[in-house]
CHARMM-style PDB file with segment names, atoms N, HN, CA, C and O in Angstrom:
ATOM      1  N   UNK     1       0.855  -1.172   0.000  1.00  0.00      PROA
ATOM      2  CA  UNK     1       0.000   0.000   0.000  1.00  0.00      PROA
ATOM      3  C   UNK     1       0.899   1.232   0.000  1.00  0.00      PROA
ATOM      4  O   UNK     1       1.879   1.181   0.744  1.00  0.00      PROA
ATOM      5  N   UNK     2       0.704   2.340  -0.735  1.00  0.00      PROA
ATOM      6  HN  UNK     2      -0.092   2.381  -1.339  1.00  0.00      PROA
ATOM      7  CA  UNK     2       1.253   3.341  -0.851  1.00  0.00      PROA
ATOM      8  C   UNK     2       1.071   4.090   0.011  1.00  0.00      PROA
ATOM      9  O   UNK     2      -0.132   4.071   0.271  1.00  0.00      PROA
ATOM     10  N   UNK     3       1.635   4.825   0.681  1.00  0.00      PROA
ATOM     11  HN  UNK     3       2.612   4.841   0.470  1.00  0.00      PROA
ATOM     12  CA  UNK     3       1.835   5.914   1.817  1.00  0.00      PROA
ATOM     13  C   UNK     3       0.319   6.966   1.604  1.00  0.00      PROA
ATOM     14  O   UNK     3      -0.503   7.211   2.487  1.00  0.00      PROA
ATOM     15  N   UNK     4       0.296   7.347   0.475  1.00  0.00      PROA
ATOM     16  HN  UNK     4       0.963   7.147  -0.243  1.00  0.00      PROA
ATOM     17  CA  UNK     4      -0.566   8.397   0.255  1.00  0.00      PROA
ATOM     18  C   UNK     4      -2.397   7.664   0.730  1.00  0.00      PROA
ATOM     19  O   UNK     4      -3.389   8.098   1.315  1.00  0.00      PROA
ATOM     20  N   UNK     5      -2.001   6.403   0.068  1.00  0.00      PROA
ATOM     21  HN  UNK     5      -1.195   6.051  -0.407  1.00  0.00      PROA
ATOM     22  CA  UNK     5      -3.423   5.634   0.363  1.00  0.00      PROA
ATOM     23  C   UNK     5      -3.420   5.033   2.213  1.00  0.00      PROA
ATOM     24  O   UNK     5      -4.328   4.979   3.042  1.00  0.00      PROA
ATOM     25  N   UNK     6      -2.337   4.761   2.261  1.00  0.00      PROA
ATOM     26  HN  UNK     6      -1.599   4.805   1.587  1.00  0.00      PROA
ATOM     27  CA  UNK     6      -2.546   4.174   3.918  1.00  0.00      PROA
ATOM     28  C   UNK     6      -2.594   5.887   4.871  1.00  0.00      PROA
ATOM     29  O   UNK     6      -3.070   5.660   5.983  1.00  0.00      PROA
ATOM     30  N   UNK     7      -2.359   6.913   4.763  1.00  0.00      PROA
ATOM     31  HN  UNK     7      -1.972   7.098   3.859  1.00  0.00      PROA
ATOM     32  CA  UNK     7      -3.387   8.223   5.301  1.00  0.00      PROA
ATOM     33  C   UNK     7      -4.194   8.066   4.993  1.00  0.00      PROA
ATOM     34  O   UNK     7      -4.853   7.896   6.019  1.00  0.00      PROA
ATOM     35  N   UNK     8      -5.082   7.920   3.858  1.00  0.00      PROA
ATOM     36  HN  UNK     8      -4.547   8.057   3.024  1.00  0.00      PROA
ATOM     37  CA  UNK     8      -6.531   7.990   3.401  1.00  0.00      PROA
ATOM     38  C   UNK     8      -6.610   7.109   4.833  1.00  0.00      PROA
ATOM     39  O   UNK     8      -6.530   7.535   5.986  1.00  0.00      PROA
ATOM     40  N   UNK     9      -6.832   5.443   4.254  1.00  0.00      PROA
ATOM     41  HN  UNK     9      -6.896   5.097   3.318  1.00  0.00      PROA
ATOM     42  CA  UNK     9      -7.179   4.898   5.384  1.00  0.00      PROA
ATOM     43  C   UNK     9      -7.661   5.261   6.877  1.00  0.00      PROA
ATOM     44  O   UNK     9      -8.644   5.165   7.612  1.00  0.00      PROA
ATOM     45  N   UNK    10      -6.402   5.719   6.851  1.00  0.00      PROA
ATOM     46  HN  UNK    10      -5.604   5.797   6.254  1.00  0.00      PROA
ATOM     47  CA  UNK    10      -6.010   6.192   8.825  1.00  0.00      PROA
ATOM     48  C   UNK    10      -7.279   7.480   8.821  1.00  0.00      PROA
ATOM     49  O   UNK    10      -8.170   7.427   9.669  1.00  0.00      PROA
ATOM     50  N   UNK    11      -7.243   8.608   7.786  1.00  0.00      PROA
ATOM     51  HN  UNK    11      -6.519   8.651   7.098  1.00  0.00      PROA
ATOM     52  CA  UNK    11      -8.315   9.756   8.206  1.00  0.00      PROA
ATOM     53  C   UNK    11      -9.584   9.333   8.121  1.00  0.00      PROA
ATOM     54  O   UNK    11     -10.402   9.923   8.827  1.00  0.00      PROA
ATOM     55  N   UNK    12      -9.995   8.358   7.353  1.00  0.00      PROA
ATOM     56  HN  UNK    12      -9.331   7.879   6.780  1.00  0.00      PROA
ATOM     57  CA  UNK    12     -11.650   7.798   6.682  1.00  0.00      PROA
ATOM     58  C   UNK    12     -11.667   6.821   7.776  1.00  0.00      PROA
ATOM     59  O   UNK    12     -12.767   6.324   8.022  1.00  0.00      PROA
ATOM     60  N   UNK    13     -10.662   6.449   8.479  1.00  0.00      PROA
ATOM     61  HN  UNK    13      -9.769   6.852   8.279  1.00  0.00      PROA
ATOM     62  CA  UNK    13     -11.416   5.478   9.855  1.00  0.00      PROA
ATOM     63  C   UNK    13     -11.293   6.541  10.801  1.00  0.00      PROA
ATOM     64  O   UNK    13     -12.410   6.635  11.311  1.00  0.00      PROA
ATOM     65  N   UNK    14     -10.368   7.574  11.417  1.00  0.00      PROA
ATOM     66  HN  UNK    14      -9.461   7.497  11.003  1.00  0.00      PROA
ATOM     67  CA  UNK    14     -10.376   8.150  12.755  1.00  0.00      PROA
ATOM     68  C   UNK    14     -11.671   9.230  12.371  1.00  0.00      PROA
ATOM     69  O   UNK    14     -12.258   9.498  13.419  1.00  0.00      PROA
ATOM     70  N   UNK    15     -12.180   9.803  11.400  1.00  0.00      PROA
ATOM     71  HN  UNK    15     -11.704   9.585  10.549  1.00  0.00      PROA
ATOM     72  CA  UNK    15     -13.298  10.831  11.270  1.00  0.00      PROA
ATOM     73  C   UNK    15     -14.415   9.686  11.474  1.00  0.00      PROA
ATOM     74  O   UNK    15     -15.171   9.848  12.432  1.00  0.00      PROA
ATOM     75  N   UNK    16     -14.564   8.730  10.796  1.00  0.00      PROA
ATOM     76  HN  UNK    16     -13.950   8.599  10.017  1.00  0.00      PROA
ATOM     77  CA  UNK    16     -16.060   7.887  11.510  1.00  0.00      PROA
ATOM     78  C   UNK    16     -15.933   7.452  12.512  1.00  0.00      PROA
ATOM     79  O   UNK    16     -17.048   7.207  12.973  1.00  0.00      PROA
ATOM     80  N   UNK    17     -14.851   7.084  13.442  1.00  0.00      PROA
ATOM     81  HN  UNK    17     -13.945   7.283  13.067  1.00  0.00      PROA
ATOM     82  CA  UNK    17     -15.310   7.342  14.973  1.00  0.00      PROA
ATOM     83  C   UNK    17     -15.071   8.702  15.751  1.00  0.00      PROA
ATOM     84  O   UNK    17     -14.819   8.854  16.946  1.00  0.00      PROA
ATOM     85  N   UNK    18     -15.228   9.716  14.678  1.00  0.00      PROA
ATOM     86  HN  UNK    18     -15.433   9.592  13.707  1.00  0.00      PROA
ATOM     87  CA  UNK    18     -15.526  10.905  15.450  1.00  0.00      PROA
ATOM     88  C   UNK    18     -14.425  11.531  15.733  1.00  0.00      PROA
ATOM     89  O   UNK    18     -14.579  12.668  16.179  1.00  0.00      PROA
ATOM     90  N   UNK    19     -13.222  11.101  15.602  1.00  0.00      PROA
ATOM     91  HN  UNK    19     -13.096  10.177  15.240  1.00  0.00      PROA
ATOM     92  CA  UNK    19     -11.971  12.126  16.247  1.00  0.00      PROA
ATOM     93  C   UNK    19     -12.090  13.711  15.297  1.00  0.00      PROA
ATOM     94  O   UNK    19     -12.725  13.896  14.259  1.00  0.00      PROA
ATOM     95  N   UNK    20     -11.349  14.584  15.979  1.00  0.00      PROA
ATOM     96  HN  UNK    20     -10.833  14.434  16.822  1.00  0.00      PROA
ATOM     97  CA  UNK    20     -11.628  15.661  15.263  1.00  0.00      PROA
ATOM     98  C   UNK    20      -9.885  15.972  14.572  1.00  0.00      PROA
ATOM     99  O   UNK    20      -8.853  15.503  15.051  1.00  0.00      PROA
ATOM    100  N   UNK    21      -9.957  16.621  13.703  1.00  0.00      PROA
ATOM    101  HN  UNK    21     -10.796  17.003  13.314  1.00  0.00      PROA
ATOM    102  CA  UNK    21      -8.447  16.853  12.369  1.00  0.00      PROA
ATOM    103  C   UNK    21      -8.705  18.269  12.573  1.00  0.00      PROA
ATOM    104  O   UNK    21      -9.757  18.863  12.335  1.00  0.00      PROA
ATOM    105  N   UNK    22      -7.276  18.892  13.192  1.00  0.00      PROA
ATOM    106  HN  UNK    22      -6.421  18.409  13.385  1.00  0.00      PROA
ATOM    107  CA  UNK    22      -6.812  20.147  12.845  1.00  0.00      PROA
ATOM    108  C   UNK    22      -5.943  20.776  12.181  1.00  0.00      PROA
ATOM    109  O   UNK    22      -4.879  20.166  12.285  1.00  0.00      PROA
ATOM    110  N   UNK    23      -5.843  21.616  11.594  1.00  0.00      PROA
ATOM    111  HN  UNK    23      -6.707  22.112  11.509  1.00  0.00      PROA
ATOM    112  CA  UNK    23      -5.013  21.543  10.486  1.00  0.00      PROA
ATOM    113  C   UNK    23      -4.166  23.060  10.306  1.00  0.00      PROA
ATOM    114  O   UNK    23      -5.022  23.941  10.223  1.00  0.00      PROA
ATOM    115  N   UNK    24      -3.234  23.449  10.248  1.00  0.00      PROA
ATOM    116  HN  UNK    24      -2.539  22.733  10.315  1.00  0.00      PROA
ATOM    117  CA  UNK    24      -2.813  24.285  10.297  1.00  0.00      PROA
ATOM    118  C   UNK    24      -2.858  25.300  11.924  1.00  0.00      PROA
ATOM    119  O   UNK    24      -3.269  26.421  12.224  1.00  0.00      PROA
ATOM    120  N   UNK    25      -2.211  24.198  12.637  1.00  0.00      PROA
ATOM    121  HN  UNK    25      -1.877  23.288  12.393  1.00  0.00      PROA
ATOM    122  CA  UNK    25      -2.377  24.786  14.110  1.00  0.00      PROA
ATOM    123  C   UNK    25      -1.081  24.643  14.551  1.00  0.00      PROA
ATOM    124  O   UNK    25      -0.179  23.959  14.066  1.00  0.00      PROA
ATOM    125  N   UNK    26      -1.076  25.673  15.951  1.00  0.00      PROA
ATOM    126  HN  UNK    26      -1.809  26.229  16.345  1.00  0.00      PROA
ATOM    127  CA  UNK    26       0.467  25.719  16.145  1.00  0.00      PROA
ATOM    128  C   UNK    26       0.301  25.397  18.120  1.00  0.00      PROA
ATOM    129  O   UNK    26      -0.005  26.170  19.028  1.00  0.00      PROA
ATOM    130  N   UNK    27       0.650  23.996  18.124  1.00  0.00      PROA
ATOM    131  HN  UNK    27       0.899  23.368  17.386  1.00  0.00      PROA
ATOM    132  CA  UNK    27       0.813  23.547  19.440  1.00  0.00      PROA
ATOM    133  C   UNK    27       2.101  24.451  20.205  1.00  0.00      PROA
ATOM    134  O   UNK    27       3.251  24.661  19.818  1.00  0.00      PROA
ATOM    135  N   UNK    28       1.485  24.818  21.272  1.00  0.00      PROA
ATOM    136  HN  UNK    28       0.551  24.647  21.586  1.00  0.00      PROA
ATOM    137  CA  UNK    28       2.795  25.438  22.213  1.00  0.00      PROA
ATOM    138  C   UNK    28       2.827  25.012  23.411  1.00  0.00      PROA
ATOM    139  O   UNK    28       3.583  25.665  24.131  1.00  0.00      PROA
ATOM    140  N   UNK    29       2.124  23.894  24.060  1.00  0.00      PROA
ATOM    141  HN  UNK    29       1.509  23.364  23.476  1.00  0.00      PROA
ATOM    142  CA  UNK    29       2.294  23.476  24.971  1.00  0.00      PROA
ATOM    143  C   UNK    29       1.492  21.965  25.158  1.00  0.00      PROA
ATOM    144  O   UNK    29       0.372  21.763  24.689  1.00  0.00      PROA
ATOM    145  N   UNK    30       2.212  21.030  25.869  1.00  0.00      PROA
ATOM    146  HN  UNK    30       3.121  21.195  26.250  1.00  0.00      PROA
ATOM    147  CA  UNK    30       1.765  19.803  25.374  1.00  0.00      PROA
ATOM    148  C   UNK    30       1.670  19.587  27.042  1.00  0.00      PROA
ATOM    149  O   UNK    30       2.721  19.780  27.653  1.00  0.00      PROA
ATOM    150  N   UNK    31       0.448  19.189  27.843  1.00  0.00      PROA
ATOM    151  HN  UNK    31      -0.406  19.033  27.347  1.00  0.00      PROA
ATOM    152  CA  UNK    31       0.194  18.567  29.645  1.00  0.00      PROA
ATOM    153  C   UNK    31       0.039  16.921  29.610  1.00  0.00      PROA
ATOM    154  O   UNK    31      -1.043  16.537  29.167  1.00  0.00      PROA
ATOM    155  N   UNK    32       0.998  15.871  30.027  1.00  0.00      PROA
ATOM    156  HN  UNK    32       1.877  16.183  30.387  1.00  0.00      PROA
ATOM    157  CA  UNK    32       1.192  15.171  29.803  1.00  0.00      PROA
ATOM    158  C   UNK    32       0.019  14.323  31.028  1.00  0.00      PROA
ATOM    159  O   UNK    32      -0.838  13.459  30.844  1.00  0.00      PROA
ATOM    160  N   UNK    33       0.353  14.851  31.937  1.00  0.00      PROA
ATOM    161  HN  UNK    33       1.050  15.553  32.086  1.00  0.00      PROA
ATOM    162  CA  UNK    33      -0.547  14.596  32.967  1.00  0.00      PROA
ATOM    163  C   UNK    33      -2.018  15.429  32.673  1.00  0.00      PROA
ATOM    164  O   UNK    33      -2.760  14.602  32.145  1.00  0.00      PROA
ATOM    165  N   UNK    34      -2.357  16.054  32.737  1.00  0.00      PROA
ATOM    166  HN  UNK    34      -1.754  16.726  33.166  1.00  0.00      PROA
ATOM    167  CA  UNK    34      -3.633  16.534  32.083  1.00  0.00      PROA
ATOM    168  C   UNK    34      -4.200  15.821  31.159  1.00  0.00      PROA
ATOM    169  O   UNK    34      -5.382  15.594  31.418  1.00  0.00      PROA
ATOM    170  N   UNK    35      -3.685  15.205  29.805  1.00  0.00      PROA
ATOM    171  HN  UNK    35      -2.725  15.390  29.594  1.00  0.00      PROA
ATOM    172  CA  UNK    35      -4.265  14.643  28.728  1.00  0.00      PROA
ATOM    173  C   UNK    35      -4.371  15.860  27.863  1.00  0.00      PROA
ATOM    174  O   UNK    35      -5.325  15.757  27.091  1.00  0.00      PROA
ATOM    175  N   UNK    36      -3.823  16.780  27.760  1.00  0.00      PROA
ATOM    176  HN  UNK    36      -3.049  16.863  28.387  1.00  0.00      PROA
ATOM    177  CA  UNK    36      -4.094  18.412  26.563  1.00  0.00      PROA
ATOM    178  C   UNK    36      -3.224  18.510  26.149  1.00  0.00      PROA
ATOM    179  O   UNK    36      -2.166  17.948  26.431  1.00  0.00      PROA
ATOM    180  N   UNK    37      -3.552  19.563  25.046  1.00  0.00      PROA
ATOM    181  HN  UNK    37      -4.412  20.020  24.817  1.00  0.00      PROA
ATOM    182  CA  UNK    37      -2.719  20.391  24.214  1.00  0.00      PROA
ATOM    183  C   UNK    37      -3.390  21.690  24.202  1.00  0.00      PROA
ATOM    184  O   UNK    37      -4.592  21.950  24.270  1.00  0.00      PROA
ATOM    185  N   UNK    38      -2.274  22.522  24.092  1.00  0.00      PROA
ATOM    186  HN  UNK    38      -1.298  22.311  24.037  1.00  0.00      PROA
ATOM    187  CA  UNK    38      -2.831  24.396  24.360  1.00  0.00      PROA
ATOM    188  C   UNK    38      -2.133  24.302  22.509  1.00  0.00      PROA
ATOM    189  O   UNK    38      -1.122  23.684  22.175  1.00  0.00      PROA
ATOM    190  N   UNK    39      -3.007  25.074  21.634  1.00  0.00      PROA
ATOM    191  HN  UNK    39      -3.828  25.576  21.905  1.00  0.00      PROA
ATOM    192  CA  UNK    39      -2.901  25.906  20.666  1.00  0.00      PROA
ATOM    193  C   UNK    39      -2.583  27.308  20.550  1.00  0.00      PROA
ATOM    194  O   UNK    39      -3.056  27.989  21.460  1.00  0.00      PROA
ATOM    195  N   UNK    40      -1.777  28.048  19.507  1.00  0.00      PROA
ATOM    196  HN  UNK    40      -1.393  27.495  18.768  1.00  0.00      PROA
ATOM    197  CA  UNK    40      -1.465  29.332  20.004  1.00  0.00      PROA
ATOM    198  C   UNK    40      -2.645  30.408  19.806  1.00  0.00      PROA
ATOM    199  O   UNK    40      -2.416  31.614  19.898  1.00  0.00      PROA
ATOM    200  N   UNK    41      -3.791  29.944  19.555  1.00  0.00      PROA
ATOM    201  HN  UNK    41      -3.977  28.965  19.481  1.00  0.00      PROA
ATOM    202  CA  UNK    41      -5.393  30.555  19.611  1.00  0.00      PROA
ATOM    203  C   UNK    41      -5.415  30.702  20.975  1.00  0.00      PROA
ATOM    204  O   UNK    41      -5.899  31.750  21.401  1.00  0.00      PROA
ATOM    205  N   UNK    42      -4.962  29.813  21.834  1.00  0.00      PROA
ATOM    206  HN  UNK    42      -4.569  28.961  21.488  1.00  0.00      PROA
ATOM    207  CA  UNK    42      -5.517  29.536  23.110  1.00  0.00      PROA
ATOM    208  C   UNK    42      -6.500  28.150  23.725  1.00  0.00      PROA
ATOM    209  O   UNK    42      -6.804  27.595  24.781  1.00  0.00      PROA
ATOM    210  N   UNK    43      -6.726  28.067  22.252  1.00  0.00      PROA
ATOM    211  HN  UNK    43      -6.479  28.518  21.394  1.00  0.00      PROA
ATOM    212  CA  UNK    43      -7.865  26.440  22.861  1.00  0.00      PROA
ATOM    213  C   UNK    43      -7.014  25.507  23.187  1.00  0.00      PROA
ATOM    214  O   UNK    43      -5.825  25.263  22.982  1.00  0.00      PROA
ATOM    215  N   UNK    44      -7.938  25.016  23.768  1.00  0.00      PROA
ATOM    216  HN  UNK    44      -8.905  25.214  23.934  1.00  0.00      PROA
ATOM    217  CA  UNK    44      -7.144  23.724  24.762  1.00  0.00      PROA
ATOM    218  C   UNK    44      -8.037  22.485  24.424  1.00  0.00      PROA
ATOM    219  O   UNK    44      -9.266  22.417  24.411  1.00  0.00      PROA
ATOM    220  N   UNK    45      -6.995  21.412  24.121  1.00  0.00      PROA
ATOM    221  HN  UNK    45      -5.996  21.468  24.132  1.00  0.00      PROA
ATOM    222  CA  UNK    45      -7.578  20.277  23.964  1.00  0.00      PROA
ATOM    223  C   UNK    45      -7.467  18.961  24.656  1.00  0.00      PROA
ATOM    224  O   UNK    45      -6.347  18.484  24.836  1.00  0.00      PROA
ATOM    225  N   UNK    46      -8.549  18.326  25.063  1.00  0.00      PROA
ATOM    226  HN  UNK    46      -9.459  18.713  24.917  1.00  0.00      PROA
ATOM    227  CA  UNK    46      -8.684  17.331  26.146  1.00  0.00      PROA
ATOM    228  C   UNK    46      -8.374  15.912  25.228  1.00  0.00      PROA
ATOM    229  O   UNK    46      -8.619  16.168  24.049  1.00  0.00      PROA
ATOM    230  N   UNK    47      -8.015  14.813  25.366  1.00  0.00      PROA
ATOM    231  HN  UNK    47      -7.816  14.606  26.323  1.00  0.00      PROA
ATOM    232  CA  UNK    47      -7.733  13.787  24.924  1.00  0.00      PROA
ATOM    233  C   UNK    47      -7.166  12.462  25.342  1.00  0.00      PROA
ATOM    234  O   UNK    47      -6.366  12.519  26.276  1.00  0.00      PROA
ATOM    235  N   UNK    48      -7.475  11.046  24.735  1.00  0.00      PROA
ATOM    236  HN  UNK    48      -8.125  11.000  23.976  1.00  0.00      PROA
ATOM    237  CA  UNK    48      -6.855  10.028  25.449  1.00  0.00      PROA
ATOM    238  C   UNK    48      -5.544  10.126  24.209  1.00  0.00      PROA
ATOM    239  O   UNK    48      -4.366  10.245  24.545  1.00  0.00      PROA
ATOM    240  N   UNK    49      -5.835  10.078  23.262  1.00  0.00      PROA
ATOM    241  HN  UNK    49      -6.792   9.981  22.990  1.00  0.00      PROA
ATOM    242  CA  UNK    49      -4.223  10.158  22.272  1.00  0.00      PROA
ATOM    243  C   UNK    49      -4.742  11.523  21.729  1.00  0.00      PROA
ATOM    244  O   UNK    49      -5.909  11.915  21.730  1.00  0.00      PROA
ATOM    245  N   UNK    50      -3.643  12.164  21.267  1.00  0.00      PROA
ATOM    246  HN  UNK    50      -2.695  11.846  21.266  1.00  0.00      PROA
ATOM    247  CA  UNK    50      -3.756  13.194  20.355  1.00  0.00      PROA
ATOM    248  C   UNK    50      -1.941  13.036  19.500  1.00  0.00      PROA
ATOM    249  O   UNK    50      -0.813  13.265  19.938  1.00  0.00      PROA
ATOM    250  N   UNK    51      -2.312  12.678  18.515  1.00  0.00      PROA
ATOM    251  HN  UNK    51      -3.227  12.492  18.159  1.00  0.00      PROA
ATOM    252  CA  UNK    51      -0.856  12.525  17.631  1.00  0.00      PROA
ATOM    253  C   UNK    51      -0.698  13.927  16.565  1.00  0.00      PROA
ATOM    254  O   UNK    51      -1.644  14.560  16.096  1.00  0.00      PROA
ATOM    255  N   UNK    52       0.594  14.166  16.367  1.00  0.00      PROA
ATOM    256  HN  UNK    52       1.362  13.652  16.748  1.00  0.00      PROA
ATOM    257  CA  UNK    52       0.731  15.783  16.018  1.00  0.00      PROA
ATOM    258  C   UNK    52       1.821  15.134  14.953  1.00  0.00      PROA
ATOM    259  O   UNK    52       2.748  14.370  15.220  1.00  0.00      PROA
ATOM    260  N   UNK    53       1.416  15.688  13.620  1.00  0.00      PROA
ATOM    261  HN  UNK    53       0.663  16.308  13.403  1.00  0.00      PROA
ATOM    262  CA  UNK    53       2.220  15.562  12.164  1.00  0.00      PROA
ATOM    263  C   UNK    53       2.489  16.723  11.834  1.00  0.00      PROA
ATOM    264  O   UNK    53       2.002  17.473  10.988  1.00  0.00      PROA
ATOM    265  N   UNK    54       3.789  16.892  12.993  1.00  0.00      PROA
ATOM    266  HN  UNK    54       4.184  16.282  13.681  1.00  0.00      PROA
ATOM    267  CA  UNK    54       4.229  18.257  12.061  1.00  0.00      PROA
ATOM    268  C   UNK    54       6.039  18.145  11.987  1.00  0.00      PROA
ATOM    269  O   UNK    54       6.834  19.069  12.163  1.00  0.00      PROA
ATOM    270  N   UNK    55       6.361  16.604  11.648  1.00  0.00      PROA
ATOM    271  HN  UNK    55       5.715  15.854  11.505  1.00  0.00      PROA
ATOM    272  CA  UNK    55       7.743  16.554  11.166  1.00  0.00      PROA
ATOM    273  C   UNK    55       8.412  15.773  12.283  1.00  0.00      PROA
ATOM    274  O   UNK    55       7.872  15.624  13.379  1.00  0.00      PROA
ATOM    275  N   UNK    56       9.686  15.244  11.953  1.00  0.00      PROA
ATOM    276  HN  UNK    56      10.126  15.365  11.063  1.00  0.00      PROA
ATOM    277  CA  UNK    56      10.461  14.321  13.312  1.00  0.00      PROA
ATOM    278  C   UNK    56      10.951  15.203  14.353  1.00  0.00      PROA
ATOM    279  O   UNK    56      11.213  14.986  15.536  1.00  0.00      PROA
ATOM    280  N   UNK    57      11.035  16.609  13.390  1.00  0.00      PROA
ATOM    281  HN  UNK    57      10.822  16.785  12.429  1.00  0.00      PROA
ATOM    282  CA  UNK    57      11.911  16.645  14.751  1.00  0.00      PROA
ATOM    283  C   UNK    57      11.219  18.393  15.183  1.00  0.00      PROA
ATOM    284  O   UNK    57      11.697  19.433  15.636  1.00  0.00      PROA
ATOM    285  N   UNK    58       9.606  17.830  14.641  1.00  0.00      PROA
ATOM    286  HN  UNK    58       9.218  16.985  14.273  1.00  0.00      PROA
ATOM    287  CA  UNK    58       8.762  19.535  15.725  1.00  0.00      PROA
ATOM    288  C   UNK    58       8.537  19.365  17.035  1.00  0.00      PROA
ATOM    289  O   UNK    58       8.993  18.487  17.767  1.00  0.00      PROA
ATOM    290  N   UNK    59       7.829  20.227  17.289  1.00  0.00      PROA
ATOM    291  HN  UNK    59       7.459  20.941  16.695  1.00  0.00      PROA
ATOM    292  CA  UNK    59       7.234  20.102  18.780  1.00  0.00      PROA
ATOM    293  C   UNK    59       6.685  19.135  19.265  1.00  0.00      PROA
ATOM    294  O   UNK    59       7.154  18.622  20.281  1.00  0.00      PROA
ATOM    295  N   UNK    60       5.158  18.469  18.452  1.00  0.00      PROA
ATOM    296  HN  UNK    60       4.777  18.885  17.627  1.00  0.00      PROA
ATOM    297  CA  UNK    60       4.621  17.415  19.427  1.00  0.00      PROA
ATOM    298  C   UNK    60       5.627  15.837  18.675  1.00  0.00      PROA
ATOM    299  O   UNK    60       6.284  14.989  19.281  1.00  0.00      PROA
ATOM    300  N   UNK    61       5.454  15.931  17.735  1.00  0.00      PROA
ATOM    301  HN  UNK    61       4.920  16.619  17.243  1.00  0.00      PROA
ATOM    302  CA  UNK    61       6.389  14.814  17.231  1.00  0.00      PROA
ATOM    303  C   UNK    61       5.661  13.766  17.740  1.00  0.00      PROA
ATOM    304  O   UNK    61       6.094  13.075  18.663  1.00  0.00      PROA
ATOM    305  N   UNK    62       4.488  13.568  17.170  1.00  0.00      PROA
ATOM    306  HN  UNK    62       4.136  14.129  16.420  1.00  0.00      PROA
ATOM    307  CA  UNK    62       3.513  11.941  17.539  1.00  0.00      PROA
ATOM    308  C   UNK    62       3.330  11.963  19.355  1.00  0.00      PROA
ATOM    309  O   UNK    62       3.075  10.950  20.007  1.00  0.00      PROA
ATOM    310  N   UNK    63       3.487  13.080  19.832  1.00  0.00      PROA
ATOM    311  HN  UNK    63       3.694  13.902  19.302  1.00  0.00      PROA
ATOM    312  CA  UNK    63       3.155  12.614  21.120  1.00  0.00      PROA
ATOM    313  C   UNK    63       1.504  11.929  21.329  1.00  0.00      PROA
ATOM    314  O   UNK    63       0.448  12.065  20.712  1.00  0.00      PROA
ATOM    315  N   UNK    64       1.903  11.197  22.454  1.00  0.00      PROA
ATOM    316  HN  UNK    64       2.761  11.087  22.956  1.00  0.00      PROA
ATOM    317  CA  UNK    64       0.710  10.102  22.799  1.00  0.00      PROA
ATOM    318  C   UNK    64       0.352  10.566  24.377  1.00  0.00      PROA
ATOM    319  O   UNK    64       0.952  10.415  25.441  1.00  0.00      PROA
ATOM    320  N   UNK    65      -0.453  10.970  24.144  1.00  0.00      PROA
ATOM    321  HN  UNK    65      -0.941  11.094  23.280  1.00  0.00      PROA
ATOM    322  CA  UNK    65      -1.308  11.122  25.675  1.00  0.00      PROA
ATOM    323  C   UNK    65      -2.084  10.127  26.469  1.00  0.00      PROA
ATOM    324  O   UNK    65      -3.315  10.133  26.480  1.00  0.00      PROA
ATOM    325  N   UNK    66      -1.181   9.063  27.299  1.00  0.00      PROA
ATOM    326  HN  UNK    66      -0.181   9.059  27.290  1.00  0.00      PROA
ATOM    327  CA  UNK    66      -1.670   7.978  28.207  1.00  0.00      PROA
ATOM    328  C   UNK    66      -1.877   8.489  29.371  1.00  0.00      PROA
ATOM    329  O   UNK    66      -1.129   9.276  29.952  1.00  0.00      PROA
ATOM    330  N   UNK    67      -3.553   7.789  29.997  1.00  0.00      PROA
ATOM    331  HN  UNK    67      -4.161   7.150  29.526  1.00  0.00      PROA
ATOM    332  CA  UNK    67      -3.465   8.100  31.591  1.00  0.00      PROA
ATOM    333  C   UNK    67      -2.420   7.072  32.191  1.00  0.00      PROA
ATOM    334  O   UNK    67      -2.066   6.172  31.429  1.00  0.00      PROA
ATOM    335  N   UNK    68      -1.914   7.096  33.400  1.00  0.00      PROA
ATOM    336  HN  UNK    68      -2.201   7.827  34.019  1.00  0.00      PROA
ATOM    337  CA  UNK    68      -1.014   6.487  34.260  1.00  0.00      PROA
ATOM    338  C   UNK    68      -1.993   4.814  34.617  1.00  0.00      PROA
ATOM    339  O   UNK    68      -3.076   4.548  35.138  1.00  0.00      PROA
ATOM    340  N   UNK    69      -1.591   4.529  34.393  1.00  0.00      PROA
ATOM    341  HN  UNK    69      -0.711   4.745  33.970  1.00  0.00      PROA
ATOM    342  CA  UNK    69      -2.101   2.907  34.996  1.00  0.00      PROA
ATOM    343  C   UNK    69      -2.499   1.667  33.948  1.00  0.00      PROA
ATOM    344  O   UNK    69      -2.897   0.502  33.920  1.00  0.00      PROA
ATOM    345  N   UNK    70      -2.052   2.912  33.019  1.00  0.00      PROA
ATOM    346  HN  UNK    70      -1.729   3.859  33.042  1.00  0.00      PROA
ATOM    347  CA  UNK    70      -2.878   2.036  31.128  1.00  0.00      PROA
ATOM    348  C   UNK    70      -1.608   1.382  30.471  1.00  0.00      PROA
ATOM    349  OT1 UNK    70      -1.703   0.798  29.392  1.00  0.00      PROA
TER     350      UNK     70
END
């Protein structure tokens, strides 16, 4: 499977169970213990994963937001 088609995949399954895609946002703070991410809008986002594609070596860099005991 080609790269371009295995994203399709991954976005056409995480949008039908509802996750939400942001796009052109600039994470500035990542609460590991919280489960969030602060945007430089100011919104704040609550989450069990939140994965961030913005290169190997940006800010969130695929971070994974686990509660403690999981």
């Amino acid at each position: 499977m080609h790269r371009v088609e295995y994203h399709r995949v991954l976005l056409d399954e995480a949008v039908r169970l509802g996750a939400k895609i942001r796009l052109d946002s600039n994470v500035i703070g990542v609460d590991m213990e919280g489960r969030s991410l602060t945007l430089s809008d100011g919104e704040i986002y609550h989450a069990d994963v939140i994965f961030g594609a913005d290169g190997m070596l940006q800010f969130t860099n695929l971070s994974t937001l686990i509660p403690k005991g999981r």
